[in-house]
C-alpha positions in Angstrom: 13.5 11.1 24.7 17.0 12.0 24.2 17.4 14.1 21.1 20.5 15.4 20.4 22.7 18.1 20.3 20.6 19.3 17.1 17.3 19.3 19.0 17.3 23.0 20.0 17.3 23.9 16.3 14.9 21.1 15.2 12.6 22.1 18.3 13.1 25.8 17.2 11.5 24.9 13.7 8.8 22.9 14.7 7.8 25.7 17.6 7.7 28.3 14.7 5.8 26.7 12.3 8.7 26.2 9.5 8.1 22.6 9.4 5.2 21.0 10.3 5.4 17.6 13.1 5.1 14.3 11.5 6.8 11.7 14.2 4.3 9.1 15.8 4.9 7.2 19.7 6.7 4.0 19.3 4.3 3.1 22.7 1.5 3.6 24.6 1.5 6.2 26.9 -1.0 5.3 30.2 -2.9 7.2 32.4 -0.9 6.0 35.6 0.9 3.4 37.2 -2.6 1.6 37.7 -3.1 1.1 33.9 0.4 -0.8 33.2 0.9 -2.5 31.3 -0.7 -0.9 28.4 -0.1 -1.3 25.3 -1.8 -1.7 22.0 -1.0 -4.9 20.3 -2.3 -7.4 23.6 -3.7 -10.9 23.2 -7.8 -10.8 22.6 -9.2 -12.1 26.3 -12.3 -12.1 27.5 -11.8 -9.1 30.3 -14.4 -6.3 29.5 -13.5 -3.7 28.3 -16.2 -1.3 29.1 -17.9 -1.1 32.3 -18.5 0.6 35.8 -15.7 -0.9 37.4 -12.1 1.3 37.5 -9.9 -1.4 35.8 -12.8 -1.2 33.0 -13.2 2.4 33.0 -9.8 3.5 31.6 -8.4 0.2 29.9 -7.0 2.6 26.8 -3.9 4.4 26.8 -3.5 8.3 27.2 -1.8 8.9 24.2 -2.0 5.2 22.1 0.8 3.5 19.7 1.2 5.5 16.5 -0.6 8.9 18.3 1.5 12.2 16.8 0.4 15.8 16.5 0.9 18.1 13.0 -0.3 21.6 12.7 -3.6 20.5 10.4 -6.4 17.8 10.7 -6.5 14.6 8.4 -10.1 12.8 7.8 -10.1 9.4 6.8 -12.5 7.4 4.7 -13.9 3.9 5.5 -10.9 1.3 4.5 -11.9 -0.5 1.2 -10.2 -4.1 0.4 -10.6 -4.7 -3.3 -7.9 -7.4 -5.4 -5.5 -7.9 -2.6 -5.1 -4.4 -1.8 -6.6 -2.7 1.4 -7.2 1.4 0.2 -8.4 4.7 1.7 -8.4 8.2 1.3 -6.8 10.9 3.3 -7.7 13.9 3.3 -6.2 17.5 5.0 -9.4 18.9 6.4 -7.5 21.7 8.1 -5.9 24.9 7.0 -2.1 24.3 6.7 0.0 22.2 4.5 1.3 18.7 6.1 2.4 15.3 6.4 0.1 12.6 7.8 1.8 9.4 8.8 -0.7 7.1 7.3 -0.8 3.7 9.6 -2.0 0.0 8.5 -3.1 -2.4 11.1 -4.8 -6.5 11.0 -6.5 -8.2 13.5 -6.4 -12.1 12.3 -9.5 -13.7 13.8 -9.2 -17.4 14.0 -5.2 -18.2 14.3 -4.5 -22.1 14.3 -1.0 -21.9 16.0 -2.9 -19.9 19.2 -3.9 -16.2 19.5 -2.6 -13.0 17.4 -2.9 -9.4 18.6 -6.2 -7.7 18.6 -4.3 -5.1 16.3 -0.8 -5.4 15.0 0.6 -2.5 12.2 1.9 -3.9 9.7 2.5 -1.0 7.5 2.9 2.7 7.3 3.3 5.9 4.6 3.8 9.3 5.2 1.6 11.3 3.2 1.6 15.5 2.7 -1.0 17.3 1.4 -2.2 20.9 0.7 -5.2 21.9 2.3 -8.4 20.6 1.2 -5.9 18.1 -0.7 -7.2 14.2 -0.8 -4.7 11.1 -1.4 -5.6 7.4 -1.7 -3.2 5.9 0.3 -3.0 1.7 -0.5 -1.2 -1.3 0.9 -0.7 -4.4 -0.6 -2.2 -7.3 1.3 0.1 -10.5 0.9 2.1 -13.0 2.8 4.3 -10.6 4.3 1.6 -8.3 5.5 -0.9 -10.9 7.1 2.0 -13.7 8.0 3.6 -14.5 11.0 6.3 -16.2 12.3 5.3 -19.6 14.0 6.8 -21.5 17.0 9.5 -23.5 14.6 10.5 -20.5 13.4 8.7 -20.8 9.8 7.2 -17.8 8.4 3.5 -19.1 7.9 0.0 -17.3 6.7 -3.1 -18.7 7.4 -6.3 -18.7 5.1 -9.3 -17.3 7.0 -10.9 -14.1 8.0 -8.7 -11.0 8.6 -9.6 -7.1 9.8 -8.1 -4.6 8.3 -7.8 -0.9 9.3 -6.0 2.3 7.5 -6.1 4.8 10.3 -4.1 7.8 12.1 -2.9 5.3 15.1 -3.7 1.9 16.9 -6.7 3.3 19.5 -8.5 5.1 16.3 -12.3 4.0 16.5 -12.8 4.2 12.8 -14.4 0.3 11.8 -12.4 -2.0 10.4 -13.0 -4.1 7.3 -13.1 -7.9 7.2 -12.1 -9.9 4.3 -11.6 -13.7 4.0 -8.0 -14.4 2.6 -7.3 -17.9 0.5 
């Protein structure tokens, strides 16, 4: 929101096409006033969140966590969790070179010191690639990826069942895959 006295020249590139936009929203941006708060990483309740009702309609955020803009398109393949590692592959489907800021997120289902996020990122890469170019972008899944820090102040993970997504930002509708950690 406030960038700088370089801005006009960084602007100035990205306007022309010399570099191509990479940066992602540290929040969610809502529709209105009526949608706040909104944000991406809220506790998993039981309110709806489809329906014919207004505070149902338009529950999600106009522009979620993690959303960004480049000058090409990025497809993503289904997220694969094989030997502690959760993988996928990204690939530029459009027709200019760019970077793709590659986001990790984990749902865990069952917490025993109370609730965690429905989503929380945990991870990130930035990734360029040529047209038509593919990468398989990978995260290692350990303690410090699915951990959190518990009321005494211990840093704690749980064995259980986890979800685990590698998508372009935290509203993405790609399926997640669950796993059982021990």
């Amino acid at each position: 929101w406030q960038p700088g006295c370089e801005a006009g020249n960084g602007l100035a590139d990205l306007l022309l096409g010399k570099c191509s936009p990479s940066a992602r929203l540290t929040m969610s941006v809502p529709y209105g006033v009526g949608h706040v708060p909104c944000f991406y990483n809220r506790a998993p309740t039981g309110r709806p969140q489809h329906g014919n009702y207004q505070d149902a309609v338009m529950r999600g955020a106009r522009y979620p966590f993690g959303f960004g803009l480049t000058y090409s398109k990025f497809s993503y393949s289904p997220t694969v969790v094989a030997d502690r590692t959760a993988k996928a592959t990204v690939t530029n489907v459009g027709n200019r070179e760019a970077t793709e800021t590659v986001q990790l997120y984990i749902r865990q289902k069952v917490c025993r010191a109370g609730w965690r996020p429905v989503r929380e990122l945990r991870g990130f890469r930035k990734v360029t690639l040529r047209p038509g170019a593919s990468a398989e972008v990978s995260f290692a899944l350990g303690d410090h990826v699915l951990g959190y820090t518990d009321r005494a102040g211990r840093r704690v993970c749980d064995c259980g069942e986890y979800e685990v997504w590698i998508v372009p930002n935290a509203a993405s509708d790609v399926a997640g895959t669950s796993f059982a950690w021990k």
